[in-house]
C-alpha positions as a Markdown table, in Angstrom:
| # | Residue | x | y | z |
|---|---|---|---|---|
| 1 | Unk | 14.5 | -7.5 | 0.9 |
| 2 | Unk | 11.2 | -5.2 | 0.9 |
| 3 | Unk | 9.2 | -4.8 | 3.9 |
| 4 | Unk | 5.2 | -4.8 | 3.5 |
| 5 | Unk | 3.9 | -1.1 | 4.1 |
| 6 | Unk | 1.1 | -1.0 | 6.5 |
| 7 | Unk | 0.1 | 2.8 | 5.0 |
| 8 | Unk | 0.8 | 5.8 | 2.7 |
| 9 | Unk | 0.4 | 8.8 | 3.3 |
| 10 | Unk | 0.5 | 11.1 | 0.1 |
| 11 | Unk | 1.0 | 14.8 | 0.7 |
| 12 | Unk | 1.0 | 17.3 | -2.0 |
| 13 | Unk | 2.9 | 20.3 | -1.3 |
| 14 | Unk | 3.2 | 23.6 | -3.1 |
| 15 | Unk | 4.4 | 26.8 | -1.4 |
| 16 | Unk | 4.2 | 25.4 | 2.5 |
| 17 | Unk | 7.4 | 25.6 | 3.6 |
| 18 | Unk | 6.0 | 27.0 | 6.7 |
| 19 | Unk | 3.8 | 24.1 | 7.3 |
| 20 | Unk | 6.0 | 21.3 | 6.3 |
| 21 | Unk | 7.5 | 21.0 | 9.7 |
| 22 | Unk | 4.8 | 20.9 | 12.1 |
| 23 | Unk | 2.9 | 18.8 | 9.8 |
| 24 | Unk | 5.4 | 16.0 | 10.0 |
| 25 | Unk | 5.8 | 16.3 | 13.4 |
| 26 | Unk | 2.0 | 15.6 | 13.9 |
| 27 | Unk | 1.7 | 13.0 | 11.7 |
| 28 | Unk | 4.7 | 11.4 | 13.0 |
| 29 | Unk | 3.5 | 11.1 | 16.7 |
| 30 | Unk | -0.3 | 9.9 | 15.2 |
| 31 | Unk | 1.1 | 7.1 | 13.0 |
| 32 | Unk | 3.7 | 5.7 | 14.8 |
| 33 | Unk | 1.2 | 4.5 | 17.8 |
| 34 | Unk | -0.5 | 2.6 | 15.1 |
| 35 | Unk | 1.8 | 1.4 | 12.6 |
| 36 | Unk | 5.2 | 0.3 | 12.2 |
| 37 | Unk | 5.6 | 0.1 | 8.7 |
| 38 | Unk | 4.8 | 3.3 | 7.1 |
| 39 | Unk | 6.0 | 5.9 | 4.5 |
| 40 | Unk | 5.2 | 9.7 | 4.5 |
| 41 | Unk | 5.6 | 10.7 | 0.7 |
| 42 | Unk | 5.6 | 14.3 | 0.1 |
| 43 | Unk | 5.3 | 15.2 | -3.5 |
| 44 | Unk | 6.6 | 19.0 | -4.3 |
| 45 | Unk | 5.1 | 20.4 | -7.2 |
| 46 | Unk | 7.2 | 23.4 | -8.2 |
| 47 | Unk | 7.6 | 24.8 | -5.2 |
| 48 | Unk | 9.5 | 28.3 | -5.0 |
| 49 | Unk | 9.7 | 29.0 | -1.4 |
| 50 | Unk | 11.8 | 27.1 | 0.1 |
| 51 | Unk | 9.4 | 23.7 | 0.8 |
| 52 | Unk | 11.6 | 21.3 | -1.5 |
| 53 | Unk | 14.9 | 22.1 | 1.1 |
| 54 | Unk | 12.6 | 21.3 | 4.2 |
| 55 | Unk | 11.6 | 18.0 | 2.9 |
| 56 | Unk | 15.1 | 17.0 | 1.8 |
| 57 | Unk | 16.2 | 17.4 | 5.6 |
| 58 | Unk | 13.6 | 15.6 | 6.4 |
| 59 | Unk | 14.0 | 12.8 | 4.6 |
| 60 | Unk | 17.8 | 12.9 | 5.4 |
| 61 | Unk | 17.0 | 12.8 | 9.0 |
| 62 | Unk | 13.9 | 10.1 | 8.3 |
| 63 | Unk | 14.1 | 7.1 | 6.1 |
| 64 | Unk | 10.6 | 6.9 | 6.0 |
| 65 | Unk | 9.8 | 10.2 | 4.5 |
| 66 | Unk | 9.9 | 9.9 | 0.6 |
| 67 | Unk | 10.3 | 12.7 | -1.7 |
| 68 | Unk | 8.8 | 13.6 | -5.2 |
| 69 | Unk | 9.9 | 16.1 | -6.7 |
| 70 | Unk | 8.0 | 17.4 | -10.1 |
| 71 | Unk | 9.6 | 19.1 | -12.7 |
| 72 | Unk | 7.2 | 22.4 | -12.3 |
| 73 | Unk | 4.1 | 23.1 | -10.8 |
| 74 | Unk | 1.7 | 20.4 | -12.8 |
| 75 | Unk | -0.9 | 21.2 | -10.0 |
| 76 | Unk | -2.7 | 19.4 | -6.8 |
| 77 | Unk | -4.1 | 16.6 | -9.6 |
| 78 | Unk | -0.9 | 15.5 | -11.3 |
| 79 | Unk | 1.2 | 15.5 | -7.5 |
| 80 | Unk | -1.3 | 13.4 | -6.0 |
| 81 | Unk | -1.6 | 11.6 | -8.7 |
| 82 | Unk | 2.5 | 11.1 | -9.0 |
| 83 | Unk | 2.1 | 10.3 | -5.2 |
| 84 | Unk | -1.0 | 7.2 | -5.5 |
| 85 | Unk | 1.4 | 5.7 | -8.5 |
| 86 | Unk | 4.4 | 5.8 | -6.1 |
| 87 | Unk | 2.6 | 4.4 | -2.8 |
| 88 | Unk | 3.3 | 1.2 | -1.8 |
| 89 | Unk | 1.1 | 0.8 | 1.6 |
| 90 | Unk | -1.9 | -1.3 | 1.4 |
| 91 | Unk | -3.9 | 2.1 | 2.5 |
| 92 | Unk | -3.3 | 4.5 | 0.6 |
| 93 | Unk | -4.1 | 8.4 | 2.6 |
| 94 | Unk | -3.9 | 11.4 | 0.9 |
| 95 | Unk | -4.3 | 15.0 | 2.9 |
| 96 | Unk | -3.4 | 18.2 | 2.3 |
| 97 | Unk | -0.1 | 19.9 | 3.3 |
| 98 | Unk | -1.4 | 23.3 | 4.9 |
| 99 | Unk | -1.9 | 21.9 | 8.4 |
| 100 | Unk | -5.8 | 22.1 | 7.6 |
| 101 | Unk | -6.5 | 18.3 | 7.4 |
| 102 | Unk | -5.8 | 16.8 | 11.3 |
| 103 | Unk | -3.1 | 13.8 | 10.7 |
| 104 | Unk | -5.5 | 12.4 | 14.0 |
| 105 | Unk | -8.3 | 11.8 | 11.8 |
| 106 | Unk | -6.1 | 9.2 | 9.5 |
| 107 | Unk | -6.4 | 6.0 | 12.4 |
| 108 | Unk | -9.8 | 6.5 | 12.9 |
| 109 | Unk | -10.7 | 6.7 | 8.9 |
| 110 | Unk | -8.0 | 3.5 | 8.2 |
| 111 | Unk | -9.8 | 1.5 | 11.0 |
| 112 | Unk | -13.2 | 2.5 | 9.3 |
| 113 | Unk | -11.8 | 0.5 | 5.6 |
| 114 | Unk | -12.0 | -2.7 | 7.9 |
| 115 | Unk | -15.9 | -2.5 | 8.0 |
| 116 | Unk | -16.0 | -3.3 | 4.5 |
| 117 | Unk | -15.1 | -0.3 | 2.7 |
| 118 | Unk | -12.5 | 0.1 | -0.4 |
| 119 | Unk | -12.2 | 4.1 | 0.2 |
| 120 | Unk | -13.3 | 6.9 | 3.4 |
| 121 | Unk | -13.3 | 10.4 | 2.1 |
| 122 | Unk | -13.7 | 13.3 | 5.0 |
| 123 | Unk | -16.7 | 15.5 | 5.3 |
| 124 | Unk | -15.6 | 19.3 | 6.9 |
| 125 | Unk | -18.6 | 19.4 | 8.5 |
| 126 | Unk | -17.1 | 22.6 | 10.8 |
| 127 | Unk | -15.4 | 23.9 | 8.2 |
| 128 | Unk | -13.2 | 27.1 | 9.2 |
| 129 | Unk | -12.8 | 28.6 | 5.6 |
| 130 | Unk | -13.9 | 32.0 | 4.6 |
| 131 | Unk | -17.8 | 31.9 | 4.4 |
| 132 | Unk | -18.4 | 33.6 | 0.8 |
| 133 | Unk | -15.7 | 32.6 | -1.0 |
| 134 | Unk | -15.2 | 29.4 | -0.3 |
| 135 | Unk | -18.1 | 27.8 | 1.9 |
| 136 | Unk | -20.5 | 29.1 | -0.1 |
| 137 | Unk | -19.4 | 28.0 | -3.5 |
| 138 | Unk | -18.7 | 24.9 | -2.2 |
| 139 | Unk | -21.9 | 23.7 | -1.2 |
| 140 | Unk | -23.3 | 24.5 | -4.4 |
| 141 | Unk | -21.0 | 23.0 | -6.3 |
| 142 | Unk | -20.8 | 19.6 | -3.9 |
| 143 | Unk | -25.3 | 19.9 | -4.7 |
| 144 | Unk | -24.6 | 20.3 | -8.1 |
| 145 | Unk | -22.1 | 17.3 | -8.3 |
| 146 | Unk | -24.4 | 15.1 | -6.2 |
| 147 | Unk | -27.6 | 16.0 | -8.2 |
| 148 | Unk | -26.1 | 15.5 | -11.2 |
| 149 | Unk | -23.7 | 12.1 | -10.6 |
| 150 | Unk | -26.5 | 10.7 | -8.4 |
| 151 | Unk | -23.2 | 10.1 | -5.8 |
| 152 | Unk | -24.9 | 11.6 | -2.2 |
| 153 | Unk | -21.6 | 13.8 | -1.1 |
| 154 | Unk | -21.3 | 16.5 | 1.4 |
| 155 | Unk | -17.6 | 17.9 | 0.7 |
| 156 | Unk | -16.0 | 16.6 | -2.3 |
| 157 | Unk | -13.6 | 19.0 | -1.9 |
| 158 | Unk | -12.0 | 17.5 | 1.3 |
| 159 | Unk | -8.8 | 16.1 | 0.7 |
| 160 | Unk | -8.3 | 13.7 | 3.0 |
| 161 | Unk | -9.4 | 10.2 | 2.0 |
| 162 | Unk | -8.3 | 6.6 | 3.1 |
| 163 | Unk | -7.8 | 4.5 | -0.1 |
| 164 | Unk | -7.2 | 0.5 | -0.4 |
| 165 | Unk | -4.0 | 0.4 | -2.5 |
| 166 | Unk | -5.7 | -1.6 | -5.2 |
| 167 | Unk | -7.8 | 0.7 | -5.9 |
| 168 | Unk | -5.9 | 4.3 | -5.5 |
| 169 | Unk | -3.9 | 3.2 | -8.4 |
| 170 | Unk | -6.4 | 2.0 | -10.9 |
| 171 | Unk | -7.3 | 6.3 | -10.6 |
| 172 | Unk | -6.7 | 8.0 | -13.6 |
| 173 | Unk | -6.4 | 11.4 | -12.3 |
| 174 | Unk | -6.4 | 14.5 | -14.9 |
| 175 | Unk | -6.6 | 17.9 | -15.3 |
| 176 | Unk | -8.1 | 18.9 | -11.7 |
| 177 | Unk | -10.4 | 15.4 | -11.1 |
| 178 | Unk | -8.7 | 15.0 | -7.7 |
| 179 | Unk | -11.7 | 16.6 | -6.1 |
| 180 | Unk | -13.6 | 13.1 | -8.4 |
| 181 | Unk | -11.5 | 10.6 | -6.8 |
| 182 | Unk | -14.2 | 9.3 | -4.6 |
| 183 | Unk | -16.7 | 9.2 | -7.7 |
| 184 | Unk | -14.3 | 7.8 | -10.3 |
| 185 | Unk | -13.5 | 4.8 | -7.6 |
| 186 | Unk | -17.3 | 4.4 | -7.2 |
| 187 | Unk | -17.6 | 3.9 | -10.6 |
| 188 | Unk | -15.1 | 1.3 | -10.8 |
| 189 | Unk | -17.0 | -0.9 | -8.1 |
| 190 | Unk | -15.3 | 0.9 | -4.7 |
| 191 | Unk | -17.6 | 0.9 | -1.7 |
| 192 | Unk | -17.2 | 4.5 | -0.2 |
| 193 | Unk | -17.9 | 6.0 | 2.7 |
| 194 | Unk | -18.4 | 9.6 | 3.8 |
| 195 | Unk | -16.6 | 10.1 | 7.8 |
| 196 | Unk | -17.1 | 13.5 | 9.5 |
| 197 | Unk | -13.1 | 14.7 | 10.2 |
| 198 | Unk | -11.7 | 18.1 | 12.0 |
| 199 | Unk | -10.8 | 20.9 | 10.4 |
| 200 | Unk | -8.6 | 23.4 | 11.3 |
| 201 | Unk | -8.1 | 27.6 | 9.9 |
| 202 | Unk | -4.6 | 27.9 | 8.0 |
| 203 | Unk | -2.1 | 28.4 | 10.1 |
| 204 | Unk | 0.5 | 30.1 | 7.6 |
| 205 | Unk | 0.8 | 31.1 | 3.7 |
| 206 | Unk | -2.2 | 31.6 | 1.5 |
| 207 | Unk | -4.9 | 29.8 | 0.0 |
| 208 | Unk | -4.4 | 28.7 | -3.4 |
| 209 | Unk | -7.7 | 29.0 | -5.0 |
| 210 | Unk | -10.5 | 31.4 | -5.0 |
| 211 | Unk | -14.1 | 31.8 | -6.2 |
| 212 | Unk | -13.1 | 31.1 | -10.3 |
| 213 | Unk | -12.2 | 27.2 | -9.3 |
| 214 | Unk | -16.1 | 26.7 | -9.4 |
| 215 | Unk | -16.6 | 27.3 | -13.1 |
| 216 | Unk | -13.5 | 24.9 | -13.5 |
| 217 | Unk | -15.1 | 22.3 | -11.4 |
| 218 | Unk | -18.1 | 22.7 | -13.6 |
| 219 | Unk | -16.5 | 21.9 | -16.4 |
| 220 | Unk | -14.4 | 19.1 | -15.0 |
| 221 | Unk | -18.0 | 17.6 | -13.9 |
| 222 | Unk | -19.2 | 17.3 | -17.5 |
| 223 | Unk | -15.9 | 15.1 | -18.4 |
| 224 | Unk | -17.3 | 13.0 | -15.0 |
| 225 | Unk | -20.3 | 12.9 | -16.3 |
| 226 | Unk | -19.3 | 11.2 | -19.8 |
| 227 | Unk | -17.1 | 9.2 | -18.0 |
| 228 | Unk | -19.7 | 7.5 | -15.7 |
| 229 | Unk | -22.1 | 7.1 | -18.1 |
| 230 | Unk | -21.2 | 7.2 | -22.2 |
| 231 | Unk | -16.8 | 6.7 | -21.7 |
| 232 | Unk | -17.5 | 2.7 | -22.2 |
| 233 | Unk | -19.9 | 2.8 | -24.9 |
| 234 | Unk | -20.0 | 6.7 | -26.4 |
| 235 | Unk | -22.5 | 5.6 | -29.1 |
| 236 | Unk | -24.9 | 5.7 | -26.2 |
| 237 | Unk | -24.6 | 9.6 | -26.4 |
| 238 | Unk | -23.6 | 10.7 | -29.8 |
| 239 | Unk | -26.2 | 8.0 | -31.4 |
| 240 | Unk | -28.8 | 9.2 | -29.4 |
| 241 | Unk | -28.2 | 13.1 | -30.5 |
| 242 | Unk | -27.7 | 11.9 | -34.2 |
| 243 | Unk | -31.8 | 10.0 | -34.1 |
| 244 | Unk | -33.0 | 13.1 | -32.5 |
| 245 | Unk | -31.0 | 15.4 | -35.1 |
| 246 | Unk | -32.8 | 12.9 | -37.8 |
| 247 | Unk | -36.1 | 13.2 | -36.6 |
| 248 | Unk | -36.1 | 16.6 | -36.3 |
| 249 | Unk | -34.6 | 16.8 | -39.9 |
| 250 | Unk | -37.8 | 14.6 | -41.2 |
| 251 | Unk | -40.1 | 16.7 | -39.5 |
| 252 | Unk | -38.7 | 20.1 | -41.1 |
| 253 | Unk | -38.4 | 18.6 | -44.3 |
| 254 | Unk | -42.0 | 17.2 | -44.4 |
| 255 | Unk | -43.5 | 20.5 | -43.1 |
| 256 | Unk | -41.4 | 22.0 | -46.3 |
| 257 | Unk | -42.9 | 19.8 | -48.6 |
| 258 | Unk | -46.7 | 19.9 | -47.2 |
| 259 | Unk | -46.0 | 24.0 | -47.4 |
| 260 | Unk | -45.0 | 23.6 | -51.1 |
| 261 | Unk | -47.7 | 21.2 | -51.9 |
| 262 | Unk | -50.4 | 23.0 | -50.1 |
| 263 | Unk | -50.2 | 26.3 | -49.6 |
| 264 | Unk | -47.6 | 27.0 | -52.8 |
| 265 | Unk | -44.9 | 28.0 | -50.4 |
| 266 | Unk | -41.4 | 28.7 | -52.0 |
| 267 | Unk | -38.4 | 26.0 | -50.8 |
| 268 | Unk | -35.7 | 28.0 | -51.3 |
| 269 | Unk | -36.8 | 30.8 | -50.0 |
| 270 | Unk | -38.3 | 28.6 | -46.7 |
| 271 | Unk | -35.8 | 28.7 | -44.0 |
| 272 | Unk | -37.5 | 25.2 | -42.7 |
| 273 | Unk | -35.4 | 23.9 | -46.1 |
| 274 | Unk | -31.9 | 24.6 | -44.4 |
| 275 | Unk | -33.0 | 23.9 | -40.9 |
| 276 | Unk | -33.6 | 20.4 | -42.6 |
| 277 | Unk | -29.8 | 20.6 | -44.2 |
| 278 | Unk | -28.8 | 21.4 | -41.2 |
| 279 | Unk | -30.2 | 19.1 | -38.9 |
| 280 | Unk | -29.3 | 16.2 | -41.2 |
| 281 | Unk | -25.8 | 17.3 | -41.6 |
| 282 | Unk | -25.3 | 17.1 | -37.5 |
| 283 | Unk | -27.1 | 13.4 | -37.6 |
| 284 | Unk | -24.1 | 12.6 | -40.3 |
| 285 | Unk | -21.6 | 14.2 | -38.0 |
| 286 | Unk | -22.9 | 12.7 | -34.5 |
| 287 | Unk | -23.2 | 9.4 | -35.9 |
| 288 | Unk | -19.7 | 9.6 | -37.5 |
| 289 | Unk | -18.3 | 10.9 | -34.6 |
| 290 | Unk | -20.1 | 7.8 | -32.1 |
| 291 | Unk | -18.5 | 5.3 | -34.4 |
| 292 | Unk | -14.8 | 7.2 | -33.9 |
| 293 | Unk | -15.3 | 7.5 | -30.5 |
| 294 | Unk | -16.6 | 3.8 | -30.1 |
| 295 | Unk | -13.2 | 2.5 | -32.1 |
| 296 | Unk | -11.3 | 4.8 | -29.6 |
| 297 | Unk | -12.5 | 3.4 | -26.6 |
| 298 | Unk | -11.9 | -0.2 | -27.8 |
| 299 | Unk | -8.5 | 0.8 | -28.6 |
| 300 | Unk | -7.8 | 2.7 | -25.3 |
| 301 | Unk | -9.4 | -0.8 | -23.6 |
| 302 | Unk | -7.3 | -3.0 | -25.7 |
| 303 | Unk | -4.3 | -1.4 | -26.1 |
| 304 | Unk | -3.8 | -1.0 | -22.2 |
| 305 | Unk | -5.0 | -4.1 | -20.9 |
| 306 | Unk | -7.8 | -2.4 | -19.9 |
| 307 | Unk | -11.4 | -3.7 | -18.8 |
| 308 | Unk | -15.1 | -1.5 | -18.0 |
| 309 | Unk | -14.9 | -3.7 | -15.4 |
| 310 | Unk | -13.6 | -4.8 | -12.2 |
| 311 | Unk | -13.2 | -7.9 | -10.4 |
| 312 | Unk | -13.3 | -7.5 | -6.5 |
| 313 | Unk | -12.2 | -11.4 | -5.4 |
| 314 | Unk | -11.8 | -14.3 | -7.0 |
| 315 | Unk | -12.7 | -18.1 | -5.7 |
| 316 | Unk | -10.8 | -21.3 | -6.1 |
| 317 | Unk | -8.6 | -19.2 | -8.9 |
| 318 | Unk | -5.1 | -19.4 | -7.7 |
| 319 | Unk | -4.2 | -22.6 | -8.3 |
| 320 | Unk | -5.6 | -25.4 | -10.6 |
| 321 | Unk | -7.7 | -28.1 | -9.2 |
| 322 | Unk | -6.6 | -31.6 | -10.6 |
| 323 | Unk | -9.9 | -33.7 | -11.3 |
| 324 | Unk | -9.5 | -37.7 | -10.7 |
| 325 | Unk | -11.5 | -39.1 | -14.1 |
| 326 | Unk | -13.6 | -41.1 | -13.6 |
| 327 | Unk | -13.5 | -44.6 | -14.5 |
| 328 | Unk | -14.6 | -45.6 | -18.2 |
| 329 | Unk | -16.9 | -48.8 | -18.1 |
| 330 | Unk | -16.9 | -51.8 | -20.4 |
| 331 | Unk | -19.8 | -51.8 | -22.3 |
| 332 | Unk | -22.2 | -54.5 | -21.8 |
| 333 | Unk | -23.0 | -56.7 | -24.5 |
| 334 | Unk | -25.5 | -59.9 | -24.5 |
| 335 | Unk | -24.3 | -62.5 | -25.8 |
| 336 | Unk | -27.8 | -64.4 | -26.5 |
| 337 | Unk | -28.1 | -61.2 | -29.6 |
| 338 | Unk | -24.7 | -61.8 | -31.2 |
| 339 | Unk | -25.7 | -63.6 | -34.7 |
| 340 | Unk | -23.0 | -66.9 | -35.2 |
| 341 | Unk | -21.7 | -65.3 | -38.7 |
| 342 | Unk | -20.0 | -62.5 | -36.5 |
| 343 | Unk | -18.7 | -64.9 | -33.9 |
| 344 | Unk | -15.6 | -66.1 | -35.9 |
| 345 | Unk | -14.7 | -63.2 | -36.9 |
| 346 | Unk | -14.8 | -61.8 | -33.1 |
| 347 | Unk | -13.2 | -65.2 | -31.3 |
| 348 | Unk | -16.4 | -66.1 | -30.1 |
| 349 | Unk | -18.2 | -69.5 | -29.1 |
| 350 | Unk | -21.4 | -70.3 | -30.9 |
| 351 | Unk | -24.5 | -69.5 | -29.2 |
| 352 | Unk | -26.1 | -73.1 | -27.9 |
């Protein structure tokens, strides 16, 4: 028989074998004063120092500690991803495992979901991280990301989220768009909410990325980007570039023409003549490549089971309503208008 899990708590862990013990110990005196159904899942990913022994005593000693285990290090994305696919709480809390994130902020961001929220993501507003390479890079990449996706966010970096079930596991998380999760949920309909949370210095180990993750997160915000706006109907994008390519081909070929025809100009020696080539040749490709990408989308969509959209309740859907008809009435005929030639043949009397 399967017990109902109140929360999940997803922890990614690489290289913290240092950290794994107090961090359970922490969490474990925060959640059980609020829940009694719970699971602490701790997804190793290719650790080499020791952390994947910690966690199996752990779980040996606690039944509700789960264990992933990844094959190799996939990276923060694919364990947290591994762990959201696994969860089975209604709430769904993800944090890191380098005792930075406090475990006492996870009641106060669960009770927050209950004012109407589908996912609470933390803002390190006192954040005690190295000022130049890592504050510093992150506030311009969380302005960039919030100029750009139109999604007002502080820290988008910040780890620790509360996430209705329902909605952590409709993420498709890639590459490194874990740092998107609160983005890619508003974009399928999630109401989210930015909560200010502690945040502590690290207590043991090293950090595991530097200055170069900006250009990466750069990158990962121009896949964002598509997906938000173009990755239900990419026509939107590559048709648009293919008119403008088009138009600017019809204006360089007109200018070669009216050079030809008024001032005598050579074509093939005008370098407007291949500029028109050119730009007509990208039209052809853009537009070729909008109707590819169009047929791709509708296959990802349909081959999945997959909808751009999302429902967030239905009404008077789970069972069938039986309707009572209504009763049919005979129709009303005068007699008086009935001519006698039809009256035998219907049984009828004779009028008089």
């Amino acid at each position: 028989m399967s017990v109902q899990v109140d929360v999940s708590i997803v922890i990614p862990i690489f290289d913290e074998a240092d950290s794994v013990g107090p961090l359970y110990k922490q969490l474990e005196q925060v959640i059980r004063n609020d829940w009694h159904y719970y699971e602490i899942i701790f997804v190793d990913d290719g650790s080499s120092d020791g952390s994947l022994q910690r966690l199996r005593a752990l779980a040996a000693r606690d039944a509700q500690v789960k264990v992933i285990q990844l094959r190799r290090n996939y990276g923060q994305t694919a364990a947290i991803q591994a762990g959201l696919q696994m969860a089975r709480g209604e709430v769904v809390v993800t944090m890191d495992g380098d005792l930075q994130n406090d475990p006492a902020d996870v009641p106060m961001m669960v009770d927050k979901l209950d004012e109407g929220y589908d996912l609470v993501h933390g803002w390190r507003k006192d954040r005690k991280d190295g000022l130049w390479n890592r504050r510093i890079p992150s506030r311009i990449a969380n302005w960039i990301i919030s100029k750009t996706t139109g999604f007002a966010i502080h820290d988008l970096g910040c780890t620790i989220k509360a996430i209705r079930r329902e909605i952590a596991q409709d993420l498709e998380l890639y590459g490194e768009m874990h740092r998107f999760i609160p983005i890619l949920a508003y974009q399928r309909g999630a109401r989210c909410v930015e909560v200010v949370t502690r945040h502590h210095a690290r207590q043991f180990g090293k950090t595991k990325y530097g200055i170069g993750r900006t250009f990466r997160v750069v990158l990962d915000l121009l896949t964002v980007k598509f997906l938000l706006d173009y990755f239900a109907s990419p026509m939107k994008l590559f048709g648009m570039i293919a008119l403008w390519s088009l138009l600017g081909s019809a204006i360089a070929g007109t200018a070669v023409v009216a050079m030809k025809w008024l001032a005598s100009v050579d074509m093939t020696g005008n370098p407007l003549l291949l500029l028109t080539a050119l730009l007509m040749t990208s039209a052809i490709q853009f537009f070729s490549l909008g109707l590819l990408s169009e047929v791709n989308a509708r296959t990802y969509f349909g081959a999945q089971n997959k909808s751009h959209y999302t429902v967030r309740e239905l009404i008077n859907f789970s069972e069938p309503v039986e309707v009572e008809p209504e009763p049919k009435e005979e129709p009303f005929i005068l007699s008086a208008m009935i001519p006698d030639r039809f009256r035998a043949d219907r049984g009828l009397k004779k009028s008089g």
